[in-house]
C-alpha positions as CSV (number, residue, x, y, z in Angstrom):
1,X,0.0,0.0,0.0
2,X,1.1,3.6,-0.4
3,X,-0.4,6.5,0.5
4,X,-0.1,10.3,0.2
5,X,-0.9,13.6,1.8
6,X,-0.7,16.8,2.1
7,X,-0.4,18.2,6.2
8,X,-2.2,21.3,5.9
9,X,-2.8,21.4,9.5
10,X,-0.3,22.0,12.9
11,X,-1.3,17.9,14.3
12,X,-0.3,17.1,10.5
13,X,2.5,18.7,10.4
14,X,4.2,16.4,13.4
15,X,2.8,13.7,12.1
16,X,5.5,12.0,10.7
17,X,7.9,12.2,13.4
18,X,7.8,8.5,14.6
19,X,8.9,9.0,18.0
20,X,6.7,12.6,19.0
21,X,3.8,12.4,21.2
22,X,1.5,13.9,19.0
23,X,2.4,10.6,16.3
24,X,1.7,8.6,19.4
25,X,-1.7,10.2,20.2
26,X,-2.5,10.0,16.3
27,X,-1.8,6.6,16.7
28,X,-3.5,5.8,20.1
29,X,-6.8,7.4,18.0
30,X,-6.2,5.9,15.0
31,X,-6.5,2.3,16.6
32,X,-9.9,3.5,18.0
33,X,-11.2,4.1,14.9
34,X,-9.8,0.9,13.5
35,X,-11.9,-0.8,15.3
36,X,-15.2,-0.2,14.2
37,X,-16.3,1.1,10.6
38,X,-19.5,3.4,10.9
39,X,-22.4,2.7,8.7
40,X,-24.9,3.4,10.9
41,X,-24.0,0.6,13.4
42,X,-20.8,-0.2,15.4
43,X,-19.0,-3.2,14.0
44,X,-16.2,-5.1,13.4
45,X,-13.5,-3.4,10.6
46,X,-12.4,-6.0,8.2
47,X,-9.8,-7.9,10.1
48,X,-6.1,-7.6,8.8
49,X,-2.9,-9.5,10.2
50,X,-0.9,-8.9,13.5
51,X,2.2,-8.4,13.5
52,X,4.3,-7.2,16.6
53,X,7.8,-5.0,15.7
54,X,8.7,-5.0,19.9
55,X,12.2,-4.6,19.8
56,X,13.0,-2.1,17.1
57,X,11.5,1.6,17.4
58,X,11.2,4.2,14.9
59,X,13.5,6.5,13.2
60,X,13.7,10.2,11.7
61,X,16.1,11.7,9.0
62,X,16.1,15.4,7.5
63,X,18.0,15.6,4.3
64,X,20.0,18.9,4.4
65,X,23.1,19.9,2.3
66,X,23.3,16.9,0.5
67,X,23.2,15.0,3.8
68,X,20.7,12.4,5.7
69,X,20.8,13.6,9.5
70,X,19.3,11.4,11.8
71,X,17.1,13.0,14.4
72,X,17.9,12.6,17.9
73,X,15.2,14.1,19.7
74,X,11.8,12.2,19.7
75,X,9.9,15.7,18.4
76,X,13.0,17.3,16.3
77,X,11.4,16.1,12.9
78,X,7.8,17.3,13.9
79,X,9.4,20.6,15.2
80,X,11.1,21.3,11.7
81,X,8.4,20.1,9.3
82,X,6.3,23.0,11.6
83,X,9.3,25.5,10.5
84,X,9.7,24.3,6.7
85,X,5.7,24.3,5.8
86,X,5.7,27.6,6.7
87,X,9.0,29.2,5.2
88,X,7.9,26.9,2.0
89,X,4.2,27.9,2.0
90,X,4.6,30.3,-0.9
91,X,6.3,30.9,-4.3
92,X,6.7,33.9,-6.9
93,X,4.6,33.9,-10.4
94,X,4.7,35.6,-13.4
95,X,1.0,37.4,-13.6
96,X,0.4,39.9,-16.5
97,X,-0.6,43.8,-15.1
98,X,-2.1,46.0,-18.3
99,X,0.3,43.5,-20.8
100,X,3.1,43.7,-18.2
101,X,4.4,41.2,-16.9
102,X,5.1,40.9,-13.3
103,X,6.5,38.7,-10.5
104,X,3.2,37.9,-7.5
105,X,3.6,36.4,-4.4
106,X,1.3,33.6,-3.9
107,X,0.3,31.4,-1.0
108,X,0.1,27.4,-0.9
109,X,-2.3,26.0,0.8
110,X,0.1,23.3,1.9
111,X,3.8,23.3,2.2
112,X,4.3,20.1,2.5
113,X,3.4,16.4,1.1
114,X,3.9,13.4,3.2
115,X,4.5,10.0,0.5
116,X,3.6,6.7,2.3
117,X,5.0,3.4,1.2
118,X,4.3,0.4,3.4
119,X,6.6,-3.0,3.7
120,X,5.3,-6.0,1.9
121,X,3.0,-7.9,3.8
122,X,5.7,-10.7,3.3
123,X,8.4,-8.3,4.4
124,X,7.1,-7.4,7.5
125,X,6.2,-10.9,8.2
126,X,10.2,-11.8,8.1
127,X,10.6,-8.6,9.7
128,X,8.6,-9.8,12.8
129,X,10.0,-13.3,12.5
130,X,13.5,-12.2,13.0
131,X,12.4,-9.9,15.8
132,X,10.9,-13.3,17.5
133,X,13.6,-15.5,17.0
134,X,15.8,-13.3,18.6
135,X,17.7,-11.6,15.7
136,X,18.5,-8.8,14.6
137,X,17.4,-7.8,11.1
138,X,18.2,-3.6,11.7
139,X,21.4,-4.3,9.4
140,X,18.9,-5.8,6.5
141,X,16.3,-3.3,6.9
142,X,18.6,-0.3,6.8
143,X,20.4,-1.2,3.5
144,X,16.9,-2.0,1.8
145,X,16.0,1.6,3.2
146,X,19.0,3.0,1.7
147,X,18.4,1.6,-1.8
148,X,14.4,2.8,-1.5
149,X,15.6,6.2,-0.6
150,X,18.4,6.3,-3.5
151,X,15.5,5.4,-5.8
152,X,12.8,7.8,-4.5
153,X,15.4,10.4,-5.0
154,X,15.7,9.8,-8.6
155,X,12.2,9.6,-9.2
156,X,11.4,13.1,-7.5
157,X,14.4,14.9,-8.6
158,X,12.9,17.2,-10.9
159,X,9.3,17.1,-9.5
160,X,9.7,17.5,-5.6
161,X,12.5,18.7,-2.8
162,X,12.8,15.7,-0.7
163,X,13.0,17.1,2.8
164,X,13.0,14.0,5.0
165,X,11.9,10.7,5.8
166,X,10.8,8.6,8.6
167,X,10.6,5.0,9.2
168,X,7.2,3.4,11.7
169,X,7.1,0.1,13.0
170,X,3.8,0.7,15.1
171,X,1.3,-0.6,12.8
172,X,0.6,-4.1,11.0
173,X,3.1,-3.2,8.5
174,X,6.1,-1.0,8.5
175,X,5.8,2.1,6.8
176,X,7.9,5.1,4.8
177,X,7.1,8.2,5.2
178,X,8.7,10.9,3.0
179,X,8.7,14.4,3.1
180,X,8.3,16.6,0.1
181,X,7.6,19.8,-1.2
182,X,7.7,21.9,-4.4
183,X,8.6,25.1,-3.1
184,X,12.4,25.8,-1.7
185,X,11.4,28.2,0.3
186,X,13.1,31.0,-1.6
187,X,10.0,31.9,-4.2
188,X,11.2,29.4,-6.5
189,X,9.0,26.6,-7.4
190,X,9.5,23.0,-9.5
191,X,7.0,19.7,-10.6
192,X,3.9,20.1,-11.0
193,X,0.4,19.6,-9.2
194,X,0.1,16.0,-8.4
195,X,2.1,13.1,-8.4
196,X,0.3,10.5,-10.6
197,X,-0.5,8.1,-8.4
198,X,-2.3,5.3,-7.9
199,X,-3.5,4.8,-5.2
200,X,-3.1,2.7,-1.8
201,X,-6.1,-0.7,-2.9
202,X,-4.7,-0.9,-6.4
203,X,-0.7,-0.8,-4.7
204,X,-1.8,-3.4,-2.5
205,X,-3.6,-5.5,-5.0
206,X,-0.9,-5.5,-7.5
207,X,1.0,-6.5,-4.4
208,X,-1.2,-9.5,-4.4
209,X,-0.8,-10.5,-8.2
210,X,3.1,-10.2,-7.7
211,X,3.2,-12.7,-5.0
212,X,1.0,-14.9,-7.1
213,X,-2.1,-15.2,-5.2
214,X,-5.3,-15.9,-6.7
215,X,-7.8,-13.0,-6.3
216,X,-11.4,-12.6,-6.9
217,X,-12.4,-12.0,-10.5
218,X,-14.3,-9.1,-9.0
219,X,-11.6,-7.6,-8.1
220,X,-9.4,-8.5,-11.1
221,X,-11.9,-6.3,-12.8
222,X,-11.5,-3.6,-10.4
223,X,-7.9,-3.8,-11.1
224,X,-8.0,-3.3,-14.3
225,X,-10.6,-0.6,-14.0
226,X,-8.0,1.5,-12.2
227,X,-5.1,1.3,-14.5
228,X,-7.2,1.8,-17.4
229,X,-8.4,4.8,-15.8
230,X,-4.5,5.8,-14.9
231,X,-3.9,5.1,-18.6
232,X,-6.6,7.7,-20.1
233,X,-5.8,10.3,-17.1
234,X,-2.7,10.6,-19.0
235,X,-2.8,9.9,-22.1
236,X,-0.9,12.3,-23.1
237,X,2.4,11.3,-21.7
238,X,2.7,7.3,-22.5
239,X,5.4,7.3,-20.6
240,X,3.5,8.2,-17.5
241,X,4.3,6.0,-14.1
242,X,2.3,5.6,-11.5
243,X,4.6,6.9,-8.8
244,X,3.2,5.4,-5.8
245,X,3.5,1.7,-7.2
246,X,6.9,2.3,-8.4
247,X,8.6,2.8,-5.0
248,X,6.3,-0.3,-3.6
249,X,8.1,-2.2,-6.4
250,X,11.2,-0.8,-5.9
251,X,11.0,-1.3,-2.3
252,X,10.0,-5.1,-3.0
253,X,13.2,-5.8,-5.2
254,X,15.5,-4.3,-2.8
255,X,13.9,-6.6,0.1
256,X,14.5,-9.0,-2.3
257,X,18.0,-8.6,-2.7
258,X,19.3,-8.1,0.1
259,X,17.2,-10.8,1.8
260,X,17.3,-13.1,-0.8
261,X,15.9,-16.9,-1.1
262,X,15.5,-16.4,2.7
263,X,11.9,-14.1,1.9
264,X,10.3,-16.3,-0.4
265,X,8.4,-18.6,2.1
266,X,6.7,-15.8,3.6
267,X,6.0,-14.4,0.5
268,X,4.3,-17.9,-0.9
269,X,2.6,-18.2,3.1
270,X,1.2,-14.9,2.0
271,X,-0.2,-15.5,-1.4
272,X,-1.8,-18.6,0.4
273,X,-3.3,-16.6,3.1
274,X,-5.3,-14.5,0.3
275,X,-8.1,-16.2,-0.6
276,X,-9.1,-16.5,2.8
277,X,-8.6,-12.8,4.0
278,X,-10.5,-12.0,1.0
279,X,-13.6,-14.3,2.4
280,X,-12.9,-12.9,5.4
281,X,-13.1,-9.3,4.6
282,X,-16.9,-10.1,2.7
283,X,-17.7,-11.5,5.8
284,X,-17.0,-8.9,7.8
285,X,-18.8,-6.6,5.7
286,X,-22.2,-8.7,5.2
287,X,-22.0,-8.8,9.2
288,X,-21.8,-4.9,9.2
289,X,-24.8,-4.3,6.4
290,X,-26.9,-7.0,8.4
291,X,-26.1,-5.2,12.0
292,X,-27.2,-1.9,10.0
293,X,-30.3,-3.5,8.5
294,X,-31.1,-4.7,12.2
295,X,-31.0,-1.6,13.6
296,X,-32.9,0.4,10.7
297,X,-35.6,-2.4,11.0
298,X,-36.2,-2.0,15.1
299,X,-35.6,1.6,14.3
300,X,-38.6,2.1,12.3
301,X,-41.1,-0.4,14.1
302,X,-43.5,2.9,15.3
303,X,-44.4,3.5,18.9
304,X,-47.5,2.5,20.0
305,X,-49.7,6.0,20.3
306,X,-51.3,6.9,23.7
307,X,-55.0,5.9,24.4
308,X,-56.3,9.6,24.7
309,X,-60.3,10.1,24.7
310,X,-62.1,11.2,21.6
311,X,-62.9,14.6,22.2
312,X,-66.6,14.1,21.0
313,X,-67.1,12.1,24.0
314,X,-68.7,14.2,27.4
């Protein structure tokens, strides 16, 4: 899965740093609200894997100079995403004043962008295999890191400043978070609006075909649906990548290689395990629709009405 963002708000802002307490209490929330999805009735979200990361915490880097610094204070990447989104939250234009034309200030309504790319289900199961066998995978982990971020680099250079990155273990699956913006904070401006991507069901899905599960035909359609759709959105550029599911693949090859043979049984455990999360996620949502159609149905049985005399009786 990837996702993307664009913290327009203070809370959104210090997000990404890992280790701050406000990413804690986003977290602590975000677990509430995990489990229950709201269609009228509280109930069950569709269930997804456990995995437990104890033994290995979170990390922050800001890329300055040319340089990845690694942050040492829980809320020093929150604190200078805060700083950046505002010095970057403008740039100057070219507008045209009676056939003159003339440089304008104008404001952004966000800074920042915040580019998600999650581990491999497979890859965070070896991740939380080694943890539990007692080893120490942070060697592994940080050389795939490096090659994603050497990669991600590439990809953005003309299109985005990459400002920093940060790595969570406090979910399912371990995430990426990357930092971005199109302003340098200077009036000048690069890229352009959006990043062509496409989006966090079909990354996970193609996920899926890669690891050669079998999936749904319903959702094999759906599949195709959104990269046809991709394909049209820009049609004029054939050349057009959906940047989103590049960086999960490129992620994926680089756990690959520097794993090696040693990932594929969790890999092939996953594309086992597929089938069945897919029954189980219709499951949980034909028990959330028939909670709601409970509810609607009691709801709308009338009350009885009070017995009150006719009024053409003395």
């Amino acid at each position: 899965m990837s996702t993307y963002s664009k913290p327009r708000t203070k809370r959104q802002l210090r997000h990404p740093g890992s280790r701050s307490a406000s990413h804690h209490q986003d977290k602590a929330q975000g677990e509430i609200r995990k489990g229950t999805s709201w269609v009228g009735v509280d109930a069950p979200e569709r269930p997804s894997p456990e995995r437990s990361f104890a033994g290995l915490e979170g990390h922050e880097y800001i890329y300055e100079n040319g340089t990845w610094r690694r942050c040492k204070d829980p809320e020093e990447l929150a604190n200078y995403l805060e700083r950046e989104n505002k010095r970057r939250s403008w740039f100057l234009d070219i507008t045209q004043r009676k056939g003159i034309p003339v440089e304008m200030l104008r404001r952004t309504k966000a800074g920042l962008e915040v580019l998600t790319t999650t581990f491999a289900p497979w890859f965070s199961d070896w991740t939380a295999a080694q943890l539990a066998a007692g080893k120490d995978p942070r060697v592994k982990l940080a050389a795939i890191r490096t090659k994603w971020l050497r990669a991600a680099q590439q990809l953005l250079a003309d299109g985005r400043h990459v400002l920093a990155y940060a790595l969570h273990l406090d979910s399912c699956d371990g995430h990426l978070d990357l930092v971005l913006s199109r302003q340098d904070g200077e009036g000048g401006r690069i890229g352009e609006n959006g990043l062509r991507l496409l989006g966090p069901w079909t990354c996970g899905t193609v996920r899926q075909v890669r690891s050669g599960a079998k999936i749904s035909a319903e959702k094999t359609a759906q599949l195709r649906r959104a990269i046809a759709n991709f394909r049209r959105r820009y049609d004029s550029d054939p050349d057009a990548r959906p940047l989103d599911l590049h960086l999960c693949r490129v992620l994926d090859e680089a756990a690959d290689e520097i794993i090696g043979p040693e990932l594929q049984p969790y890999r092939e455990a996953y594309a086992l395990k597929v089938p069945e999360l897919e029954r189980a996620h219709k499951a949980a949502a034909l028990a959330t629709l028939e909670d709601a159609r409970t509810k609607l149905l009691s709801s709308s049985i009338p009350e009885p009405e009070a017995d009150y005399p006719s009024v053409s009786q003395p």
